[in-house]
OpenMM code with the backbone's topology and positions (N, CA, C; nanometers):
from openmm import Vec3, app, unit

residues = "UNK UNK UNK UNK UNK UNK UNK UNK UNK UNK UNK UNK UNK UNK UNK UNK UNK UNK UNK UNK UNK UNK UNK UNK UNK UNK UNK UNK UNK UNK UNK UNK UNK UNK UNK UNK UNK UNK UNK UNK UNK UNK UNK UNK UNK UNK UNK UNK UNK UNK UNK UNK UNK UNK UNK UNK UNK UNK UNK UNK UNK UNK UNK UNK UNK UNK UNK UNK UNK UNK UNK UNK UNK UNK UNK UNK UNK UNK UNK UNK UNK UNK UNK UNK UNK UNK UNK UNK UNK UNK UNK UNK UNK UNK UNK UNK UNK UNK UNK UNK UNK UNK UNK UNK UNK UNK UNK UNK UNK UNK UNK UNK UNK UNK UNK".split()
positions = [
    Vec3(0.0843, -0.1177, 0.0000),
    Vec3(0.0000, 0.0000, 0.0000),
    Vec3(0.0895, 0.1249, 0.0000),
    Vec3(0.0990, 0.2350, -0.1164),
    Vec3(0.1429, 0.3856, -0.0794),
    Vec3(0.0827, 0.4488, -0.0167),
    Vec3(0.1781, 0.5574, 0.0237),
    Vec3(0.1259, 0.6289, 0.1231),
    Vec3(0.0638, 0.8057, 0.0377),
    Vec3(-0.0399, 0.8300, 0.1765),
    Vec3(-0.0638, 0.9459, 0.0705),
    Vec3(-0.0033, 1.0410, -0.0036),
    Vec3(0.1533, 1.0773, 0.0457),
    Vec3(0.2303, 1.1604, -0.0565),
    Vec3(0.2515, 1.1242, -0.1622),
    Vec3(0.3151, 0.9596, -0.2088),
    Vec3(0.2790, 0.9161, -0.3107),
    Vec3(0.1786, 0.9332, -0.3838),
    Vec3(0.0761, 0.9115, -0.3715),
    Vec3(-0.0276, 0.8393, -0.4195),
    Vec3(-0.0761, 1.0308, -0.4827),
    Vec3(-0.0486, 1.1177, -0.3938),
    Vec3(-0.0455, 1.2834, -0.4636),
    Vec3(0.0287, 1.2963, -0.5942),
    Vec3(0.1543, 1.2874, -0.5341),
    Vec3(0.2720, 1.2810, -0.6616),
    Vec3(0.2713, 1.2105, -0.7552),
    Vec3(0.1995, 1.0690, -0.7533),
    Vec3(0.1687, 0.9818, -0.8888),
    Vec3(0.0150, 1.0820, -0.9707),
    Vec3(-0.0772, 1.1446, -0.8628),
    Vec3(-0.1541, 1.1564, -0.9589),
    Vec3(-0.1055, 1.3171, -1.0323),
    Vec3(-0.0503, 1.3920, -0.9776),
    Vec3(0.0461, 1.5021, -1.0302),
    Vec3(0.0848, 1.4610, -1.1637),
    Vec3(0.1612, 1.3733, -1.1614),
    Vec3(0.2500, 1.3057, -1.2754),
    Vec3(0.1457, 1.2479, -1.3783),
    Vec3(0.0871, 1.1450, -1.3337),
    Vec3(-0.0180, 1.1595, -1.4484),
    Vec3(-0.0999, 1.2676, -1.5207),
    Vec3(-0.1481, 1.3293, -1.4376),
    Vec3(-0.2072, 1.4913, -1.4899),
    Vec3(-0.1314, 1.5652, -1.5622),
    Vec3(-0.0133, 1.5931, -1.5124),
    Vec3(0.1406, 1.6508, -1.6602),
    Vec3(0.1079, 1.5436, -1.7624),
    Vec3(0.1278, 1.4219, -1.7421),
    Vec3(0.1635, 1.3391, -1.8688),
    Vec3(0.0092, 1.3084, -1.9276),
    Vec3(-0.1023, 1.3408, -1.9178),
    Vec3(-0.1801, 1.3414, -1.9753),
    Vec3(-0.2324, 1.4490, -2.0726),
    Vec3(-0.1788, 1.5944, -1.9920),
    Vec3(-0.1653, 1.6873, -2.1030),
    Vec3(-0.0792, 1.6775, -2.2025),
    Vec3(0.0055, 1.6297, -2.1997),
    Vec3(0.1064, 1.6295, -2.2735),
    Vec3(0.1318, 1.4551, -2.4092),
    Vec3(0.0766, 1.3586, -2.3665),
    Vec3(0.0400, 1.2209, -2.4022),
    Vec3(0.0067, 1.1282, -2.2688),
    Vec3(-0.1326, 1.1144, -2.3788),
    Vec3(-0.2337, 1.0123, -2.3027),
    Vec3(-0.1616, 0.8890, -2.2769),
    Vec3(-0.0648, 0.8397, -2.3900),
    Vec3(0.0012, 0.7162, -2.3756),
    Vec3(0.0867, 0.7196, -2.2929),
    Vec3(0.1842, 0.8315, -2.2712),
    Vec3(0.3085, 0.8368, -2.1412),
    Vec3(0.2345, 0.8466, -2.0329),
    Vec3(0.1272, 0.8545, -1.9690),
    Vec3(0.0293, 0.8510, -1.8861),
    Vec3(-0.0321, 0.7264, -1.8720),
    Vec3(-0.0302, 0.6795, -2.0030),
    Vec3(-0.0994, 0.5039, -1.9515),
    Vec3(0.0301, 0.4246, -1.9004),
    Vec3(0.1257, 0.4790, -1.9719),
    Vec3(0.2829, 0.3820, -1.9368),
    Vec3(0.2646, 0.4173, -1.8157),
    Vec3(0.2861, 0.5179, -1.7702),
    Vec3(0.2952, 0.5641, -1.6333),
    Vec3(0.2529, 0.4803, -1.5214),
    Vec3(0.1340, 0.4676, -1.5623),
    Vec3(0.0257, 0.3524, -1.4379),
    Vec3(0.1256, 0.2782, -1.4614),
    Vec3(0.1101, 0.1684, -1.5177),
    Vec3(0.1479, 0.0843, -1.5637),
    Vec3(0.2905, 0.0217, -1.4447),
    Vec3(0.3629, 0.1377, -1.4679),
    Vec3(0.4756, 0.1459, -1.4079),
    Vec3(0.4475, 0.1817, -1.2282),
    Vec3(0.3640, 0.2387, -1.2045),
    Vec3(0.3324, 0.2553, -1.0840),
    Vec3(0.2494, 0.1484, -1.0212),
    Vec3(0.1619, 0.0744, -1.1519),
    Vec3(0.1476, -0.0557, -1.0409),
    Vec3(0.2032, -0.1936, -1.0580),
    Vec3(0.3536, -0.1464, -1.0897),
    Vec3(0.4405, -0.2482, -1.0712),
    Vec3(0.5454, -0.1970, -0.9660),
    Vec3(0.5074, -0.0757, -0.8937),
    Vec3(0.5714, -0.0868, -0.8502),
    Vec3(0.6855, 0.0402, -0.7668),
    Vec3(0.6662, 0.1333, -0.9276),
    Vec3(0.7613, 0.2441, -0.9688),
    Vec3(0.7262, 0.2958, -0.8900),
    Vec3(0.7821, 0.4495, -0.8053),
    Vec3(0.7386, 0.5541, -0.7207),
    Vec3(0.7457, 0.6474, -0.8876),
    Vec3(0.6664, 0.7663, -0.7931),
    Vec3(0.6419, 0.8550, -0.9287),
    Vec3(0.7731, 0.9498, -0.8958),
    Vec3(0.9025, 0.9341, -0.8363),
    Vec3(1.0075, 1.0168, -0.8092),
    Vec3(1.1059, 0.9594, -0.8929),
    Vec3(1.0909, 0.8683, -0.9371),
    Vec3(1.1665, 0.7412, -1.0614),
    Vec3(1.1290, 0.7959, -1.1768),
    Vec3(0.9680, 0.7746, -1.1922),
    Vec3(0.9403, 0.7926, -1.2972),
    Vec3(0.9421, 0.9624, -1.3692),
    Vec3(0.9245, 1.0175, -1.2773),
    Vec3(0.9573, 1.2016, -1.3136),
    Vec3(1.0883, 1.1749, -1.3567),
    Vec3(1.2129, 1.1382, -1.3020),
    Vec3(1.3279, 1.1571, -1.3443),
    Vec3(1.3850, 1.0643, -1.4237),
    Vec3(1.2778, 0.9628, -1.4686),
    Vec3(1.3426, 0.9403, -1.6290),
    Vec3(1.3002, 1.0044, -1.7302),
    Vec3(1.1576, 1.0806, -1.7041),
    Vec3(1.0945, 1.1285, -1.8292),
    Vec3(1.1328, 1.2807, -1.8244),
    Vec3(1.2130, 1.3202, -1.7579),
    Vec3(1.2051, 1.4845, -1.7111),
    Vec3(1.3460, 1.5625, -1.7022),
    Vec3(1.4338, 1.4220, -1.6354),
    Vec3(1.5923, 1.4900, -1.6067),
    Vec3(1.6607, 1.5514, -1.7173),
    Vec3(1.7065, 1.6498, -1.7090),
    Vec3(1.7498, 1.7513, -1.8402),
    Vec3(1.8773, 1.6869, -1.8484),
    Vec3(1.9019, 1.6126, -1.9707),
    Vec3(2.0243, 1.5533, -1.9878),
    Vec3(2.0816, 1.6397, -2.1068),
    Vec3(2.2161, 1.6352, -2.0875),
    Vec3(2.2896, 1.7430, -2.1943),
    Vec3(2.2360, 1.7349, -2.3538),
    Vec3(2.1795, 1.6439, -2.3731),
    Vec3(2.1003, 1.6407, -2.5361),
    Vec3(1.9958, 1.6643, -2.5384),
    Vec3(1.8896, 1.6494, -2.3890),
    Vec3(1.7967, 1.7152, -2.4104),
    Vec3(1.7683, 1.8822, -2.4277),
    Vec3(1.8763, 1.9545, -2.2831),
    Vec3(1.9038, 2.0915, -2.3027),
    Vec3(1.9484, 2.1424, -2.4500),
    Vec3(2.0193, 2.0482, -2.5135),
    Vec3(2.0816, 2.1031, -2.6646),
    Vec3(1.9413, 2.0899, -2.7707),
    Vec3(1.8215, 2.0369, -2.7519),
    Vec3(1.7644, 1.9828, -2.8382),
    Vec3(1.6383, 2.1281, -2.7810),
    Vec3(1.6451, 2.1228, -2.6273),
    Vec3(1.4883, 2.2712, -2.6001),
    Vec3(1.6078, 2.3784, -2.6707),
    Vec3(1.7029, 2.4351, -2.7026),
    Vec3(1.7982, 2.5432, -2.7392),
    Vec3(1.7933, 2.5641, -2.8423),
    Vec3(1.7769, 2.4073, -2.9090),
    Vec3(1.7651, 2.3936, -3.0816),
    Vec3(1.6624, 2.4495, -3.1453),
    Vec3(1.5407, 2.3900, -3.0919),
    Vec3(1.3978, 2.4231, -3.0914),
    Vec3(1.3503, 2.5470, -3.0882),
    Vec3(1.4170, 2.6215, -2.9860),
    Vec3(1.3551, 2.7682, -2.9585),
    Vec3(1.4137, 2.8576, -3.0159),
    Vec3(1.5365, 2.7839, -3.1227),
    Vec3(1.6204, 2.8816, -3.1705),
    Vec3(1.5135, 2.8943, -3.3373),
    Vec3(1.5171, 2.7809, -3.3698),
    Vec3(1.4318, 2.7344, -3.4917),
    Vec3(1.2817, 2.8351, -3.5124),
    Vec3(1.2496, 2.8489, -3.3830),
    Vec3(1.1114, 2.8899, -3.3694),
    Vec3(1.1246, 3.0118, -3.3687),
    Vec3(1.2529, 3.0872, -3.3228),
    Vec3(1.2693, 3.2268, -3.3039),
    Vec3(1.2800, 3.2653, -3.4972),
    Vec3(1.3469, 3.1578, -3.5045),
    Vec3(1.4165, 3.1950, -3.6988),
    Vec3(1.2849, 3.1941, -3.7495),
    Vec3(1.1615, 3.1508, -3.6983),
    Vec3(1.0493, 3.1496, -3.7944),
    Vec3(0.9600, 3.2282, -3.7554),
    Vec3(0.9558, 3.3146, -3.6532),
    Vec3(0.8773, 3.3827, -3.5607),
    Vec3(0.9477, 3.5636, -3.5188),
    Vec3(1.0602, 3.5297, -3.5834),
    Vec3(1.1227, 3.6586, -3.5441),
    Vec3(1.2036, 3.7504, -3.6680),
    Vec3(1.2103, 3.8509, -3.6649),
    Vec3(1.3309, 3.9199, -3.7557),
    Vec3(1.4539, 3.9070, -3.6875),
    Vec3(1.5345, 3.9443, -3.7897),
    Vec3(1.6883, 4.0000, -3.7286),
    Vec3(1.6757, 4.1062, -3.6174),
    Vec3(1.5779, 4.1838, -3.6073),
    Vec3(1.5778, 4.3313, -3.5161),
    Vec3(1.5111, 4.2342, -3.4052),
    Vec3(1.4514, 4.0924, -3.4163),
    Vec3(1.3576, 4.0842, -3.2725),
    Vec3(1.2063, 4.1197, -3.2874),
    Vec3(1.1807, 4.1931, -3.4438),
    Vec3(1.0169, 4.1918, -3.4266),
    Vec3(0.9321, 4.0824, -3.4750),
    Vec3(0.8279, 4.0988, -3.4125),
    Vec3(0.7684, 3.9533, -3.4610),
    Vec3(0.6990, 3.9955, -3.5786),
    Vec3(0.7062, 3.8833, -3.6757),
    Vec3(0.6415, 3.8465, -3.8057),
    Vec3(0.5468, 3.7675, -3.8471),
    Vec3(0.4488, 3.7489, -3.7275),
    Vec3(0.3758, 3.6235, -3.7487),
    Vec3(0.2744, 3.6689, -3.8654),
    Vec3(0.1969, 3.6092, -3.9119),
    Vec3(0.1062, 3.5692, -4.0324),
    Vec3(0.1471, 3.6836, -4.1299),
    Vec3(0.2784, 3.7076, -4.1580),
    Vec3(0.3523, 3.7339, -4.2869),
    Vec3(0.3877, 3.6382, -4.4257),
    Vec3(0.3588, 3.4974, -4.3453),
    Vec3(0.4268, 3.3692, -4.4316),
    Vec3(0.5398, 3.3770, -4.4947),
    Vec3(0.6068, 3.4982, -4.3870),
    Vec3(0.7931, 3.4767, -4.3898),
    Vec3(0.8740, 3.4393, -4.2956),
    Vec3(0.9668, 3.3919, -4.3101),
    Vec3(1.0854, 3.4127, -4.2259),
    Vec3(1.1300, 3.4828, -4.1358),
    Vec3(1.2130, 3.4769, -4.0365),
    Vec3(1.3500, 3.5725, -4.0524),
    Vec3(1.3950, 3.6050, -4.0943),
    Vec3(1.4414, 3.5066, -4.1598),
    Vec3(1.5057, 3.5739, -4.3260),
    Vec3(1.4829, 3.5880, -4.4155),
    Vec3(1.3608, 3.6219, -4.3987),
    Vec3(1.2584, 3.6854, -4.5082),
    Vec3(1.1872, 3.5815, -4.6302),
    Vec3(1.2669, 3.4852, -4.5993),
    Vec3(1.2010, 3.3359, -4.6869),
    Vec3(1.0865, 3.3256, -4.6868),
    Vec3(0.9439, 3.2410, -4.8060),
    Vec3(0.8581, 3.2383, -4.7308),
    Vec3(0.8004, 3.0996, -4.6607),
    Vec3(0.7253, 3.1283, -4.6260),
    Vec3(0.6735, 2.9589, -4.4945),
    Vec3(0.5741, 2.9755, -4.5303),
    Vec3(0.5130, 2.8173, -4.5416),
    Vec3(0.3492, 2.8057, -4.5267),
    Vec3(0.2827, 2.8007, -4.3831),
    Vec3(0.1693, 2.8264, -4.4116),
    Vec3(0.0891, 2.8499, -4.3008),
    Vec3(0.1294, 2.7364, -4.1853),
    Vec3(0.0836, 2.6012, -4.2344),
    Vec3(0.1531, 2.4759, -4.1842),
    Vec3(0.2647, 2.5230, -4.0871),
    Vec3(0.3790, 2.5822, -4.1526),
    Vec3(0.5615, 2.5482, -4.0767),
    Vec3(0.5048, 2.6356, -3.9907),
    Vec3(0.4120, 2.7604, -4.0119),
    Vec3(0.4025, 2.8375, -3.8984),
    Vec3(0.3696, 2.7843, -3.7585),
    Vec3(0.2217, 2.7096, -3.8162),
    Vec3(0.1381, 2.6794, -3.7367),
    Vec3(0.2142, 2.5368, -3.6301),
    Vec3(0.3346, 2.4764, -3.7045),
    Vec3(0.4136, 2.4053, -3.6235),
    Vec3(0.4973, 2.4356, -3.5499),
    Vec3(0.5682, 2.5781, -3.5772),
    Vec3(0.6565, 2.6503, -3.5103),
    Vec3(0.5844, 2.7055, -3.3925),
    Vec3(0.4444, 2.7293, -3.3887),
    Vec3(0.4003, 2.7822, -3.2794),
    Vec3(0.3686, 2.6409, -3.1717),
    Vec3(0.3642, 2.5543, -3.2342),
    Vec3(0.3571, 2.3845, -3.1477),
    Vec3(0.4883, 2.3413, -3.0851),
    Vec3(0.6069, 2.3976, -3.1197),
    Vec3(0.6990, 2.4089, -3.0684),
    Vec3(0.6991, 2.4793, -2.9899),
    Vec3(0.6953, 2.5552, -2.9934),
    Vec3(0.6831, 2.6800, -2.8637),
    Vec3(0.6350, 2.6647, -2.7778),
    Vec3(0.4656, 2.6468, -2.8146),
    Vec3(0.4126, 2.5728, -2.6849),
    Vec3(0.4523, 2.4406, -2.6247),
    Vec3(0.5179, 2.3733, -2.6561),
    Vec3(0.5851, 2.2740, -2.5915),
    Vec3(0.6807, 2.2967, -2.4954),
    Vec3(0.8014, 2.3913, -2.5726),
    Vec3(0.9177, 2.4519, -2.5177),
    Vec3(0.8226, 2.5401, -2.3309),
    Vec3(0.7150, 2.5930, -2.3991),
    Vec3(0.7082, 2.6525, -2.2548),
    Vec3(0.6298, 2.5608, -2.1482),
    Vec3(0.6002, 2.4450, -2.1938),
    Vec3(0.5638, 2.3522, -2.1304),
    Vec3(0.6442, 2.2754, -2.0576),
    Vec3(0.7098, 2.2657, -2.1223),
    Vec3(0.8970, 2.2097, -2.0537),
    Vec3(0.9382, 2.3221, -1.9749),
    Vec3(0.9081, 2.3946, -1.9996),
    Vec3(0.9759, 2.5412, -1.8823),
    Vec3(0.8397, 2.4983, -1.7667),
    Vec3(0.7502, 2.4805, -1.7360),
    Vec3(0.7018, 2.4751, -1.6336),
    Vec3(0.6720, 2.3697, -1.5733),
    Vec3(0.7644, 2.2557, -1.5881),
    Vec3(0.7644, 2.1463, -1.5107),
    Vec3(0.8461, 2.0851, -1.4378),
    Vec3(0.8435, 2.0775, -1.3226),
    Vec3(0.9557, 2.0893, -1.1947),
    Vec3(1.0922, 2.0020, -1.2430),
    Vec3(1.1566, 2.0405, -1.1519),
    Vec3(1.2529, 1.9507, -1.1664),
    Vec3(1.2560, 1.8029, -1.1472),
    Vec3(1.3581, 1.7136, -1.1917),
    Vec3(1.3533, 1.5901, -1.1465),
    Vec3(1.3515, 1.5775, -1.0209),
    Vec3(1.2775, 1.4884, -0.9114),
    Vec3(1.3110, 1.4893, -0.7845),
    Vec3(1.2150, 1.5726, -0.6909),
    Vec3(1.2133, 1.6825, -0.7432),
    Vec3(1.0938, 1.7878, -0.6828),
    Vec3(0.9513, 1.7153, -0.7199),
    Vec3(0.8485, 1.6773, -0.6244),
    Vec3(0.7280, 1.6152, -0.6420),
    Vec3(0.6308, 1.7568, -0.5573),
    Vec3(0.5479, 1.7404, -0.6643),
    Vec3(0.4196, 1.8535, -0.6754),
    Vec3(0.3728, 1.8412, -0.4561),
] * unit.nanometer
topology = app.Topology()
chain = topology.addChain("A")
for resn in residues:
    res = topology.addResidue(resn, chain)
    for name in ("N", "CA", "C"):
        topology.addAtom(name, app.Element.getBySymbol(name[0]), res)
């Protein structure tokens, strides 16, 4: 039987991973009733490992190149670039799915830290 801090922190963790995929949320159980604490499972799906930090850097850089000028102003529904290239609606509308991801990853605790 867990105890109630657990049993908080697993449903925390599911609630992130359900916004984010229903399926990393079913794994999740899964893993918790075999066993897992949800302080395991946050810090395999969460710990910022040096390729993940290189990959949110990559991302937000990508999104800035499609979302920003050289000066920093925004260009949205121009169906250009940064560099003035043009983009379809689509790359836009994915560049902004990036983003919202990226700030989704910015608001989720650290590994170890339980809600």
């Amino acid at each position: 039987m867990i105890d109630h801090f657990e049993q908080g922190a697993q449903q925390n963790l599911i609630d992130e991973l359900e916004a984010v995929s229903p399926s990393l949320a079913t794994w999740a159980w899964a893993e918790f009733d075999a066993g897992v604490s949800a302080t395991s499972i946050r810090r395999l799906l969460f710990d910022a490992s040096a390729d993940a930090t290189r990959l949110q850097s990559t991302a937000a850089d990508l999104v800035a190149a499609v979302q920003f000028d050289d000066t920093g102003a925004m260009i949205a529904g121009q169906l250009r670039g940064g560099n003035g290239g043009l983009l379809s609606r689509e790359t836009l509308h994915k560049a902004g799915l990036v983003q919202l991801t990226l700030n989704d990853i910015k608001k989720l605790p650290p590994a170890g830290k339980e809600g």
